[in-house]
C-alpha positions in Angstrom: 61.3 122.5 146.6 64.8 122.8 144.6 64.9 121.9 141.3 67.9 119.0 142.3 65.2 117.4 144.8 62.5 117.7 142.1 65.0 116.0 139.8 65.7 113.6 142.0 61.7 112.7 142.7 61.0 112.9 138.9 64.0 110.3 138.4 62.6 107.8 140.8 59.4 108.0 139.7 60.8 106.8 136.5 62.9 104.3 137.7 59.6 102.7 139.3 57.7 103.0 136.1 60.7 101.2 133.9 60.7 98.5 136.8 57.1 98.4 136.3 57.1 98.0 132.4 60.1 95.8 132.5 58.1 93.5 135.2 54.6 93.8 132.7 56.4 92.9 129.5 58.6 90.0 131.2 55.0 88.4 132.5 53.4 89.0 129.1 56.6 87.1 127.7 56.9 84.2 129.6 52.9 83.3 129.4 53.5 83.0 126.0 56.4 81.0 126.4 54.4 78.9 128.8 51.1 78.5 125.7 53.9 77.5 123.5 55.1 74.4 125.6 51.7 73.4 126.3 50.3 73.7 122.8 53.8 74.1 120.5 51.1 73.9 117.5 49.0 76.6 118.0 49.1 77.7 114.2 50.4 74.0 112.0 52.2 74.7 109.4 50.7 72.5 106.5 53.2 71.0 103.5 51.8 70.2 100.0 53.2 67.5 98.3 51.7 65.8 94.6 48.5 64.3 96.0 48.9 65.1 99.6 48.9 67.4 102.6 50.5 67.1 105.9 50.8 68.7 109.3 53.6 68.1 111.3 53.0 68.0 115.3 55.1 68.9 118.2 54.2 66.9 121.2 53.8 69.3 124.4 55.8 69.1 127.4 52.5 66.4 128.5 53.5 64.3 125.7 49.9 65.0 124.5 49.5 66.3 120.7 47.8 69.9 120.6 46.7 71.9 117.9 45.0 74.8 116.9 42.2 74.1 114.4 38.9 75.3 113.3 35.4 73.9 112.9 32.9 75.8 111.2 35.6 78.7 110.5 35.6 79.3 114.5 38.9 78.8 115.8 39.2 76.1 118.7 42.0 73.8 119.8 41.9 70.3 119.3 43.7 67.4 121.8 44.3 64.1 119.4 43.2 61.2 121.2 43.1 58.0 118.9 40.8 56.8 122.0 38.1 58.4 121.0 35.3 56.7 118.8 34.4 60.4 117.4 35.2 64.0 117.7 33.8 65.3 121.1 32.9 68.8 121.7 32.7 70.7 125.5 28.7 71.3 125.4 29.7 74.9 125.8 32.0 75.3 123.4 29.3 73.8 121.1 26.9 75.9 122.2 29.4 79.0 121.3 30.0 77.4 117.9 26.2 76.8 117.0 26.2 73.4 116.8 22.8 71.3 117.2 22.4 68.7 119.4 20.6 65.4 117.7 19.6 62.0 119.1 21.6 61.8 122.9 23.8 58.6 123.0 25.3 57.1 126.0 28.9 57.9 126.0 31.6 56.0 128.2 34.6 58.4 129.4 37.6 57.7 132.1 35.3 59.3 134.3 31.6 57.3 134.0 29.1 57.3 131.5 26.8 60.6 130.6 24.6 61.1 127.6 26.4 63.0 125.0 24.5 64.2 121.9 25.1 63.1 118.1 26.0 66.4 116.0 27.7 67.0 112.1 30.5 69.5 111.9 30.4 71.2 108.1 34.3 71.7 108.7 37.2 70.8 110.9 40.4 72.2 109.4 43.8 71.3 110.8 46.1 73.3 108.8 45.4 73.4 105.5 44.0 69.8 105.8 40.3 70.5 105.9 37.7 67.8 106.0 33.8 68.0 105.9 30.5 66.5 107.1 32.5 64.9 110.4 30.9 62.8 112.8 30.8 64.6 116.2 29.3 64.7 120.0 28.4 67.5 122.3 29.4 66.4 125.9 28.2 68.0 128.3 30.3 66.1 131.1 33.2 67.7 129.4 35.6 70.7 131.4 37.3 72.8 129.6 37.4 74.5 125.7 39.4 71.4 124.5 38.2 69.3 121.3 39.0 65.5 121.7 40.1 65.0 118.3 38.7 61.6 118.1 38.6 58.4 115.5 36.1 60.3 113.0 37.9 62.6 112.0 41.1 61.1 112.0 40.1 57.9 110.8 40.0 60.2 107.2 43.5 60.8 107.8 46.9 58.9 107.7 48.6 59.5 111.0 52.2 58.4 112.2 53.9 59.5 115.2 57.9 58.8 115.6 60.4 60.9 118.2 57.6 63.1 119.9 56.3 64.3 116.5 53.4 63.3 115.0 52.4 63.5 111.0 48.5 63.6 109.8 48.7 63.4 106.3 45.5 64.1 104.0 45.4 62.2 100.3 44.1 64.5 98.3 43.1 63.9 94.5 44.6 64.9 91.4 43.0 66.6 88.8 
């Protein structure tokens, strides 16, 4: 084989891998594109003001209010639904996190009613807004790695929403 035919192979075969790459890196790209306009709050920026903390929230392309959160210091992302009498955890998410399942309550959902399980969350932080001891079920009917952020935690909170942003705000003392 001549060494032009040989250059020739070796210059394809680099063509293909840089077509390859390029193809790689522009998937990788646009799935995070796609996260970001399904969950736009994946990390919330917190602001500290005298005697309060807020997080600002971008509502996603659903019009639904996502966030990245943590309870117990495990990172998990939350879905804010004022609906919701308390904070409602997949069963195997909760599982995952450790939680403990208490006294099983009936709970009513869009889709029927299913025994859910009473459980206390240490911590739920949103931000830097961090709150403790929170009322919560383990569902067990529930799909999905999604936290309903429901009306115990937020109920702790001050909470507006204006122009597809929403503001949770957090008193906090000063000392």
């Amino acid at each position: 084989m001549s060494t032009q035919t040989a250059g020739r192979r070796i210059g394809r075969v680099m063509l293909v891998l840089a077509w390859g790459a390029a193809l790689l890196l522009a998937t990788h790209f646009f799935g995070q594109w796609e996260e970001r306009r399904n969950n736009p709050n994946q990390a919330p920026q917190s602001v500290q003001g005298e005697g309060y903390i807020e997080v600002r929230l971008l509502s996603s392309r659903g019009g639904h209010y996502l966030l990245g959160g943590q309870i117990n210091g495990a990172n998990v992302t939350l879905l804010l639904d004022t609906g919701a009498t308390a904070v409602a955890v997949p069963a195997a998410l909760a599982e995952s996190l450790g939680l403990q399942r208490g006294a099983p309550v009936q709970v009513r959902t869009a889709n029927g009613t299913v025994v859910g399980y009473r459980t206390q969350l240490a911590s739920l932080q949103l931000g830097e807004i961090l709150l403790h001891d929170v009322d919560a079920l383990i569902t067990p009917g529930m799909d999905g790695d999604e936290v309903l952020l429901g009306m115990s935690a937020l109920k702790q909170l001050e909470f507006t929403q204006r122009d597809g942003t929403l503001v949770l705000r957090q008193t906090t003392s000063l000392d």
